[in-house]
N, C-alpha and C positions, 0 to 999 in steps of 0.2 A: 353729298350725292356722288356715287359712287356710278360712275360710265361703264359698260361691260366691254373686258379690253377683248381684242380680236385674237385667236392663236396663233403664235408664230410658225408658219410652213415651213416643212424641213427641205433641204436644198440638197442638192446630189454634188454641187461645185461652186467653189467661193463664186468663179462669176455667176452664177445662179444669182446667190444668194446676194450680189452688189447689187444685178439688175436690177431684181425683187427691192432693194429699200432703195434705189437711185429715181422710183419712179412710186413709191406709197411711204405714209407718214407715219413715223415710228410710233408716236403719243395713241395712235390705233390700238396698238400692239402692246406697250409698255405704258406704266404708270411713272413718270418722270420727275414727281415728286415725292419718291420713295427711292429714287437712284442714291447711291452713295458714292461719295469721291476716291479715286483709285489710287495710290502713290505707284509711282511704278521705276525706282531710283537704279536701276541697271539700263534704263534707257537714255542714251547720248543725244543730245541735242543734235539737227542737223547743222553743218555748216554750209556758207556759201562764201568760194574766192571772190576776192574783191580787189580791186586795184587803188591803190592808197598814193599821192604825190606829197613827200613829205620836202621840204628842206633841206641838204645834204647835214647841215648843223643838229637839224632836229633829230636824225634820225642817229646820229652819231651819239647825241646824249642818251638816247633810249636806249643803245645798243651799250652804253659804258656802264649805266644802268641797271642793265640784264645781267649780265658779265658779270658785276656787283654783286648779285643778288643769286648767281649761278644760274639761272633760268634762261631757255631764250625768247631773244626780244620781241618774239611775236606776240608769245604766250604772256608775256609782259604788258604788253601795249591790251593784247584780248583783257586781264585784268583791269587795268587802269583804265578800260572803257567801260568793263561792267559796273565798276565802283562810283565811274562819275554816273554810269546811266541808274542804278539803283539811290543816287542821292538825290534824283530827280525824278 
């Protein structure tokens, strides 16, 4: 059974067009089980600074480490966090 979807109204400006779906339900509008998934791989993940208390020892290893390995030890430690977080 096939619901008849609603037409999507054209908008003169993005906030138009936010207000418009911040307050009506898209599934009106769109059939959402016909959606397809998007890759979109030139898109950077956000970051956010964080404040880390390491060790003066620990951090000395990380950074001899890096140095090791030519990278720096931030970008180092960002790996070695995604690797244990993807094994779990």
């Amino acid at each position: 059974m096939n619901k008849q979807l609603k037409a999507i109204p054209s908008f003169a400006t993005e906030a138009e067009e936010r207000a418009f779906w911040e307050s009506h339900d898209s599934s009106e509008y769109m059939d959402w089980n016909k959606a397809t998934k998007v890759v979109m791989p030139n898109l950077k993940p956000t970051t956010q600074t964080i404040s880390l208390r390491l060790p003066l020892h620990l951090l000395e290893t990380i950074k001899a480490a890096a140095n090791a390995r030519d990278v720096p030890y931030q970008s180092l430690i960002k790996v070695w966090l995604q690797e244990k977080a993807d094994h779990h």
